[in-house]
Biotite code that builds the C-alpha atoms (Angstrom):
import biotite.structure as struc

atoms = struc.array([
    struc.Atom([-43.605, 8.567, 50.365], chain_id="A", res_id=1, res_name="UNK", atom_name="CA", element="C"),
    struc.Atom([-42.005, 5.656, 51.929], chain_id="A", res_id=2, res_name="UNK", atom_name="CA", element="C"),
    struc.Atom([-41.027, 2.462, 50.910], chain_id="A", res_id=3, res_name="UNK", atom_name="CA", element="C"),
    struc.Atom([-44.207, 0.601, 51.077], chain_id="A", res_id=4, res_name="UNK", atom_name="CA", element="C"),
    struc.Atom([-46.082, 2.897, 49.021], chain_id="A", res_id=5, res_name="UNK", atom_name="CA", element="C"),
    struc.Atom([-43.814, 2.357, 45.949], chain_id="A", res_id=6, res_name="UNK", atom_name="CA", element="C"),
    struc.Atom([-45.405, 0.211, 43.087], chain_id="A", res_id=7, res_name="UNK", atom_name="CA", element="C"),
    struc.Atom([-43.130, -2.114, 41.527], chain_id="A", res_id=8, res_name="UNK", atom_name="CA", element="C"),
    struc.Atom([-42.996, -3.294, 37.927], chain_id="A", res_id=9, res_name="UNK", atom_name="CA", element="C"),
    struc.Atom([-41.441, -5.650, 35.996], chain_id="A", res_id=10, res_name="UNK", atom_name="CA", element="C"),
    struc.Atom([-37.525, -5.608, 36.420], chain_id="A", res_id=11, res_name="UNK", atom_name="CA", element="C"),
    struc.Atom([-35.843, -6.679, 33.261], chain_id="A", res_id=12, res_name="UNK", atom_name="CA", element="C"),
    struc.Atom([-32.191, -8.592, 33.831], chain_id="A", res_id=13, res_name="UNK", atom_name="CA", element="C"),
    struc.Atom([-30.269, -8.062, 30.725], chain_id="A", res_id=14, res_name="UNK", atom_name="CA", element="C"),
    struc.Atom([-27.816, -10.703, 29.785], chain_id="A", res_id=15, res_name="UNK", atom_name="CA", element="C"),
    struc.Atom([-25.260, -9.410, 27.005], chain_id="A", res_id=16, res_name="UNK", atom_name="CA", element="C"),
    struc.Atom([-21.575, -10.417, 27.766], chain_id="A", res_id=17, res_name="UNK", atom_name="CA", element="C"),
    struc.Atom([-21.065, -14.159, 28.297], chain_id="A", res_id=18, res_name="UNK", atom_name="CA", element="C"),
    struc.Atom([-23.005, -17.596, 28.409], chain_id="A", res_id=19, res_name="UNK", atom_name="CA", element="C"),
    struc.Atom([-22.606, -17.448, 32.066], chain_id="A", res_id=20, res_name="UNK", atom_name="CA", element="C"),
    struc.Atom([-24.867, -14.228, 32.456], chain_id="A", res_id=21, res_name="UNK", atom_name="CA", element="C"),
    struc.Atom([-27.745, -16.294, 31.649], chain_id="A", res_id=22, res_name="UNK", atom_name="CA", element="C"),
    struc.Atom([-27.187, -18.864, 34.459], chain_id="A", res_id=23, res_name="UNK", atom_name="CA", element="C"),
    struc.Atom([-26.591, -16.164, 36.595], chain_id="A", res_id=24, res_name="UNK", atom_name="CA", element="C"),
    struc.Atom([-29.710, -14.058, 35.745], chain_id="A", res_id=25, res_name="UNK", atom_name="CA", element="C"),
    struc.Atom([-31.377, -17.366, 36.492], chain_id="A", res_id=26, res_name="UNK", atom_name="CA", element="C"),
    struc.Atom([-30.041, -17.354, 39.962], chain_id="A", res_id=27, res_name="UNK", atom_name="CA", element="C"),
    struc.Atom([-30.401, -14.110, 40.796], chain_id="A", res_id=28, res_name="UNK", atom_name="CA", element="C"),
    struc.Atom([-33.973, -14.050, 39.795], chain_id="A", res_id=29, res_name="UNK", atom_name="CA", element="C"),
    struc.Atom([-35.011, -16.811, 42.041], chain_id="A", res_id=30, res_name="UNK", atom_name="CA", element="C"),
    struc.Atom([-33.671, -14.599, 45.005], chain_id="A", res_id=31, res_name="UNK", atom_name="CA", element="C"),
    struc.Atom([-35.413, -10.992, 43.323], chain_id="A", res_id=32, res_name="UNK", atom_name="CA", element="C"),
    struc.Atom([-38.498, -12.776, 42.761], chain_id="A", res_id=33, res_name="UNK", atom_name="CA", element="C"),
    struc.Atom([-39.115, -13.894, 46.316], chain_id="A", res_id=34, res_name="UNK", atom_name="CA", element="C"),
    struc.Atom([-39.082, -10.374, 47.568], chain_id="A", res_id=35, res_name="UNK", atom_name="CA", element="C"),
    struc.Atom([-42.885, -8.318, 46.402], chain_id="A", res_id=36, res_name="UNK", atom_name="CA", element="C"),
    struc.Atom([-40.797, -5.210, 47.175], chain_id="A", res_id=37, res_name="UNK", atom_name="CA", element="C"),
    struc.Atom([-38.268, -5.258, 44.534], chain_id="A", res_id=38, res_name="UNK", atom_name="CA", element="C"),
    struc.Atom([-40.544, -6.750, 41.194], chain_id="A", res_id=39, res_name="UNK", atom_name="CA", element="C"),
    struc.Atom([-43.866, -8.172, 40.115], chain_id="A", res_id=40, res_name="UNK", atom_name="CA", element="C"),
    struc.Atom([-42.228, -10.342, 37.307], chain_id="A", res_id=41, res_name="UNK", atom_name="CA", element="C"),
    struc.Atom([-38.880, -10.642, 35.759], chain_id="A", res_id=42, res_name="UNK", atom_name="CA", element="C"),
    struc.Atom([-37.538, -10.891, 31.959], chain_id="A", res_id=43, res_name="UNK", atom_name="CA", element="C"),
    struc.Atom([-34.138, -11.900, 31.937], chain_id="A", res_id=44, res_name="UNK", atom_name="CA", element="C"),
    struc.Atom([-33.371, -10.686, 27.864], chain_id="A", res_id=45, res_name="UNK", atom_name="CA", element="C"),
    struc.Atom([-30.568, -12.545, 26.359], chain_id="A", res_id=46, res_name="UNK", atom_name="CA", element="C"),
    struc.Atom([-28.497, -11.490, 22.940], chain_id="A", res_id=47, res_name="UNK", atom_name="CA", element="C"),
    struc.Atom([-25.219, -10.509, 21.641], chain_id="A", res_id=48, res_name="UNK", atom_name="CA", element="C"),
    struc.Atom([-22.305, -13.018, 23.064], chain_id="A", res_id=49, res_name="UNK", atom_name="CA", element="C"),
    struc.Atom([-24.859, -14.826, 25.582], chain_id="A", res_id=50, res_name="UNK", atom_name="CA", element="C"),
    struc.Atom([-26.821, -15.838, 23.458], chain_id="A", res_id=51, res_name="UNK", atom_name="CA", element="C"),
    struc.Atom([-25.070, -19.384, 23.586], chain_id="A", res_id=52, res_name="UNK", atom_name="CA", element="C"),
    struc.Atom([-26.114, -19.326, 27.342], chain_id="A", res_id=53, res_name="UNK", atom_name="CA", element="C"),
    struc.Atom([-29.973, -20.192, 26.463], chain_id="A", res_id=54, res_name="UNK", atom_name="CA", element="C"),
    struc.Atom([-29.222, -23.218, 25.102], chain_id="A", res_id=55, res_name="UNK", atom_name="CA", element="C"),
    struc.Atom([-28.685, -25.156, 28.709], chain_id="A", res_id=56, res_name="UNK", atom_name="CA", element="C"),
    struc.Atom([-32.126, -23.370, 30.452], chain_id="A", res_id=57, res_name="UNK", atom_name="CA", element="C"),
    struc.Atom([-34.527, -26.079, 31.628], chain_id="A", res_id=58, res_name="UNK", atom_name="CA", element="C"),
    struc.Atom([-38.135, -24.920, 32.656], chain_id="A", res_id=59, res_name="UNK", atom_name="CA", element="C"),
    struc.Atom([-37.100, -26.149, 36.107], chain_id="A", res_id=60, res_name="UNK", atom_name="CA", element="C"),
    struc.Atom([-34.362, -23.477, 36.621], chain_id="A", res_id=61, res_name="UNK", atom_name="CA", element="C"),
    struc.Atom([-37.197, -20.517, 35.927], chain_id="A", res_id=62, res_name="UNK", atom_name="CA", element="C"),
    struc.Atom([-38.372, -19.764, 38.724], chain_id="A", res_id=63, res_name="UNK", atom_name="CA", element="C"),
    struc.Atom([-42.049, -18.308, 38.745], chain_id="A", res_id=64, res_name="UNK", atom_name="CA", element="C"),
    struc.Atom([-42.799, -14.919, 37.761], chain_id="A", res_id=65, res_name="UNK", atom_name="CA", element="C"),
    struc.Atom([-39.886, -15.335, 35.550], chain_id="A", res_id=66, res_name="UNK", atom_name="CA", element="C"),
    struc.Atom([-39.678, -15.286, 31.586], chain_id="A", res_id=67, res_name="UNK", atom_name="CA", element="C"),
    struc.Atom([-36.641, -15.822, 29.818], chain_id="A", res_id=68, res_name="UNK", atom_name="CA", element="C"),
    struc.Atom([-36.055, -14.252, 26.488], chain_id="A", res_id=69, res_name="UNK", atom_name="CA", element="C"),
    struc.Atom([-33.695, -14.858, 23.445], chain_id="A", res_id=70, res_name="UNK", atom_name="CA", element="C"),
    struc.Atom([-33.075, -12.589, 20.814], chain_id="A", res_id=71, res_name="UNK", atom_name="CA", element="C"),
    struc.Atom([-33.455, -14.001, 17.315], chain_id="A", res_id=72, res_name="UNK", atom_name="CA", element="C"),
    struc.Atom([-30.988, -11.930, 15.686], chain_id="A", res_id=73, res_name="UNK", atom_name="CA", element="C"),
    struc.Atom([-27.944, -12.825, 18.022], chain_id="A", res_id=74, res_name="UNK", atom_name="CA", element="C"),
    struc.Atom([-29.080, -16.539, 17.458], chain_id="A", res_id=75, res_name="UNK", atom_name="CA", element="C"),
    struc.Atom([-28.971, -16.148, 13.918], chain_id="A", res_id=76, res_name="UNK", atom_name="CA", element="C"),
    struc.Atom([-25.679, -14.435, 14.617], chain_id="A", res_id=77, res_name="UNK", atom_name="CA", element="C"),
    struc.Atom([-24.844, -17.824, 16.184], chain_id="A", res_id=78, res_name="UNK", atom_name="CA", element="C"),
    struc.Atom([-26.204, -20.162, 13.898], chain_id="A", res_id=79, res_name="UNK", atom_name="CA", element="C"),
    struc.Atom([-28.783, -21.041, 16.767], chain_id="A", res_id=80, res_name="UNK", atom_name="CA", element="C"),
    struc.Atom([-31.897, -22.226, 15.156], chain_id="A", res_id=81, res_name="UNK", atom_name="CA", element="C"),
    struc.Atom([-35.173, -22.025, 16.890], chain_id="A", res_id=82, res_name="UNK", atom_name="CA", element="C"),
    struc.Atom([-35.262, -25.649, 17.061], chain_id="A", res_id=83, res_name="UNK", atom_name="CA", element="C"),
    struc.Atom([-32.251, -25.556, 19.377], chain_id="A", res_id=84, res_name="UNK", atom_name="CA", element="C"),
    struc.Atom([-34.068, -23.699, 21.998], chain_id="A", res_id=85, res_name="UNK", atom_name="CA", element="C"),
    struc.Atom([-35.635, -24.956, 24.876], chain_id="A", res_id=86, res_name="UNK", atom_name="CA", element="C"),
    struc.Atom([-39.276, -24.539, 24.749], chain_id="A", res_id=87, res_name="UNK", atom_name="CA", element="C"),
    struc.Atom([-39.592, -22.647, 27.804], chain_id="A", res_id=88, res_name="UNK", atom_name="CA", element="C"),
    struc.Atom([-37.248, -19.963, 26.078], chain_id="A", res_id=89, res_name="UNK", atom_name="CA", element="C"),
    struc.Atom([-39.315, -17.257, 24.320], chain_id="A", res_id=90, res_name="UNK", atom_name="CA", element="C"),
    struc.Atom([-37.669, -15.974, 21.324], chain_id="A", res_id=91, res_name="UNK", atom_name="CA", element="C"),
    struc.Atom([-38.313, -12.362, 20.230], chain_id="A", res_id=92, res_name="UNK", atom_name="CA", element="C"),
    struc.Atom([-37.524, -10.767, 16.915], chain_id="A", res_id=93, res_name="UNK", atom_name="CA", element="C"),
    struc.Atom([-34.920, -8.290, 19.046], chain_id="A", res_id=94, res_name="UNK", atom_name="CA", element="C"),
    struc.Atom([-33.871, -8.206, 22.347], chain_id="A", res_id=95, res_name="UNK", atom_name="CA", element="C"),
    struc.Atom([-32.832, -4.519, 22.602], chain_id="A", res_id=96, res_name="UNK", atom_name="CA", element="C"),
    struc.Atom([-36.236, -3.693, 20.783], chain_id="A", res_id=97, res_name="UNK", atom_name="CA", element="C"),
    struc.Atom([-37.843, -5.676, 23.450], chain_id="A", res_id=98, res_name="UNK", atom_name="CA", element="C"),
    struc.Atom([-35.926, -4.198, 26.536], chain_id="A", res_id=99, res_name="UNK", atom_name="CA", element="C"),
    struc.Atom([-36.924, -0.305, 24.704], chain_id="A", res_id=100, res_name="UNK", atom_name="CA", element="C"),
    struc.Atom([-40.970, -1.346, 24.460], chain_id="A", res_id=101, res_name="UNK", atom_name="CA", element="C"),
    struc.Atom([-40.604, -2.817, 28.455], chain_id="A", res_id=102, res_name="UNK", atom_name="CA", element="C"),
    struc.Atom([-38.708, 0.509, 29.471], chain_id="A", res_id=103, res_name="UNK", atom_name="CA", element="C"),
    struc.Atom([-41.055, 2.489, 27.803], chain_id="A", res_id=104, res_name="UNK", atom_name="CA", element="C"),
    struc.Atom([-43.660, 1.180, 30.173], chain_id="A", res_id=105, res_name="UNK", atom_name="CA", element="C"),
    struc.Atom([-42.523, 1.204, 33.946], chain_id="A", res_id=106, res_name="UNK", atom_name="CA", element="C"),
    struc.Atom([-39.886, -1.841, 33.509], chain_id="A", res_id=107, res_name="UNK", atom_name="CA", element="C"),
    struc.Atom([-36.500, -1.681, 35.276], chain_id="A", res_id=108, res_name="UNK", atom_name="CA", element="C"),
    struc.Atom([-33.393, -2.560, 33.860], chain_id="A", res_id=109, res_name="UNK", atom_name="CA", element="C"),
    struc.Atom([-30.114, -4.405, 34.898], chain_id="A", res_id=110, res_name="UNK", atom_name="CA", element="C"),
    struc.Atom([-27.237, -5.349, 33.152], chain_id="A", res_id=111, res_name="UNK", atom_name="CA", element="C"),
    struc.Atom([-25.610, -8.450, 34.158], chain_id="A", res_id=112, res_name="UNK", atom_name="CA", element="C"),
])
């Protein structure tokens, strides 16, 4: 089987550690995205001490074929109300529930 035969799914970029992992799931996507061979669409999953990172994503820093996902139980861990987040931010009961039901399809996984 060679390269080109290989179906790609969805590649998940998890963001966990810092604020900064966010942005740079943002920027990394942009470059993943571009390239048919590595994903067909991207969820960059934020929670735990990133979650603060969300707050500065604007719709035009998503590039397309890119979703960007918040977990609601770090933000209420953060006092982040869903009124603080951006509107091109989807917010999802868990994050890690979310990354298990992607993974248990064909989605990839990275931890930034």
């Amino acid at each position: 089987m060679s390269a080109d035969d290989v179906e790609v799914g969805p590649l998940i970029l998890h963001a966990s550690d810092s604020p900064e992992d966010v942005r740079r799931a943002l920027r990394l996507s942009g470059e993943i995205i571009r390239d048919p061979a590595c994903a067909s669409e991207i969820h960059i999953v934020a929670n735990h001490s990133a979650i603060p990172g969300i707050l500065d994503v604007s719709q035009s820093q998503i590039p397309q074929g890119v979703t960007v996902h918040a977990c609601a139980t770090a933000m209420r861990g953060h006092r982040i109300g869903r009124q603080d987040v951006p509107a091109c931010v989807d917010v999802v009961p868990s994050g890690i529930v979310f990354i298990a039901q992607q993974q248990s399809g064909d989605a990839w996984y990275i931890r930034l």
